[in-house]
Structure formats: C-alpha cells, structure tokens
N, C-alpha and C positions, 0 to 999 in steps of 0.2 A: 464375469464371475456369475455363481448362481445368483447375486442380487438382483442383477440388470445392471452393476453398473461394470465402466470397462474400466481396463487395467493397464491394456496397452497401446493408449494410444499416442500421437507423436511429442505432445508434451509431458505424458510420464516418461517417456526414452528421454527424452531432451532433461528433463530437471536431473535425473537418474545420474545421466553420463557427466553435467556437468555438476551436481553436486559431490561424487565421487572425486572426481578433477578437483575440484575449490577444495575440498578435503586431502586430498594428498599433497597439494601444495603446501597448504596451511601446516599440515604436519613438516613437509622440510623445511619449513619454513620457525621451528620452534624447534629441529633439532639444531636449524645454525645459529639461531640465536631467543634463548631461552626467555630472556629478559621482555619478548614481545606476548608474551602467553597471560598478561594481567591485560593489554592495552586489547585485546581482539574480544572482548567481551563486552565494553561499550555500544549501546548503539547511538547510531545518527538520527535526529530529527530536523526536518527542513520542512522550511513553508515558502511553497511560492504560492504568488497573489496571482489572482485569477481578473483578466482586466476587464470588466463587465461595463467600467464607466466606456471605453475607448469602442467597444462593442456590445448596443446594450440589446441588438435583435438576437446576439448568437449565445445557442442554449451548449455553452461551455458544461452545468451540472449533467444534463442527458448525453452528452460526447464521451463526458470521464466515465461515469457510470452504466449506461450501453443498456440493452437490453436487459430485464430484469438482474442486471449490476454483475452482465456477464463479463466486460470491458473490464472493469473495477478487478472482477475475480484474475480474468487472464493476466492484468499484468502484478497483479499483486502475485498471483504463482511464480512467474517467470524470474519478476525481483526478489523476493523472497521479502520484500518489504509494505509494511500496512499504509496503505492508502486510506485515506480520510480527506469529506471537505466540509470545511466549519466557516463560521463568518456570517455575518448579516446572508438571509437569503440562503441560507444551505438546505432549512428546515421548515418545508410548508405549511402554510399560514393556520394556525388550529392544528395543528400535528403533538400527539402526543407522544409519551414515553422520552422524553426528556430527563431523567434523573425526577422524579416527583414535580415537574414541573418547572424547575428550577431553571436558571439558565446557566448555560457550560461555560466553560473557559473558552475564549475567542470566539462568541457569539457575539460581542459586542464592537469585532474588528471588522474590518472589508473581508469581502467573500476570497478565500484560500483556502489551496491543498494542500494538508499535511503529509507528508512523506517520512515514515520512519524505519529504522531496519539497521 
C-alpha cells in the first residue's frame, strides 16, 4: 500500500480464506440449529504453566515471545486468540507500568500462559 505496509502477503490469504470458511460454516451452522447462536459468543480462557522449576536454564518467556514479540504476534494472528504470560517472573525486575504499580491478578502464582479467545 502507499504506507509501506503489505497487504498481501501469505498470512493475510491464509486468515482471509479461512476466516471466510469459519464464517460460512458457523452460519450453516445456526441455520440448522438456532438454539447454538447465544453459546458461540462465550470465550474460552486457559492457563497452562510454564515448567521453569523442571527447566530452570530454558528461556521458555523469549521462545513465546520471539523477537521483538514477533512469535507472540504470529500466533496470536493465526489463532485468533490473546496470548499473555503472567506469574512470578513474567515482569522484569523494576519494570514499570503495572496498573500504578500495583500488582495484577496471577502475579502471585507460578510463571503461566494465559490463552484466551
């Protein structure tokens, strides 16, 4: 585009074709039965734990998050779901912008990733 940014490249085809797909189904899917059209608006949240005790040399936070949190971005495009990782140890030591300092929900758990969507 005149921005500099691109428009077509093989992950807009891909989200494109299958979100079209996921969409057309989902609609035959509420003409044969209507009664599913309140439950498809829920989303799902999951936390799986991240085993840092079992492996404490392997940098699990820079694997999920990838280069300037390209990893993070790719598969949060692909799933369509927010990735997050919270827990002791997610947030470097004197790091600010925390909610005013404060500490969040599941800061005070073992280090995990949130999955929701």
């Amino acid at each position: 585009g005149t921005d500099g940014k691109r428009r077509n490249t093989r992950a807009v085809r891909w989200r494109e074709r299958y979100t079209e797909e996921r969409q057309k189904y989902l609609d035959e899917l509420m003409t044969l039965n209507p009664a599913l059209r309140g439950s498809m608006k829920r989303k799902k949240q999951v936390k799986v734990p991240i085993p840092v005790e079992e492996h404490p040399t392997y940098n699990f936070i820079g694997l999920i998050i990838g280069p300037r949190g390209k990893t993070q971005k790719e598969m949060e495009s692909k799933t369509g779901c927010k990735i997050a990782i919270r827990g002791k140890g997610s947030v470097k030591e004197g790091a600010r912008g925390r909610r005013d300092g404060k500490i969040m929900e599941g800061d005070n758990e073992p280090l995990h990733v949130v999955i929701s969507g």
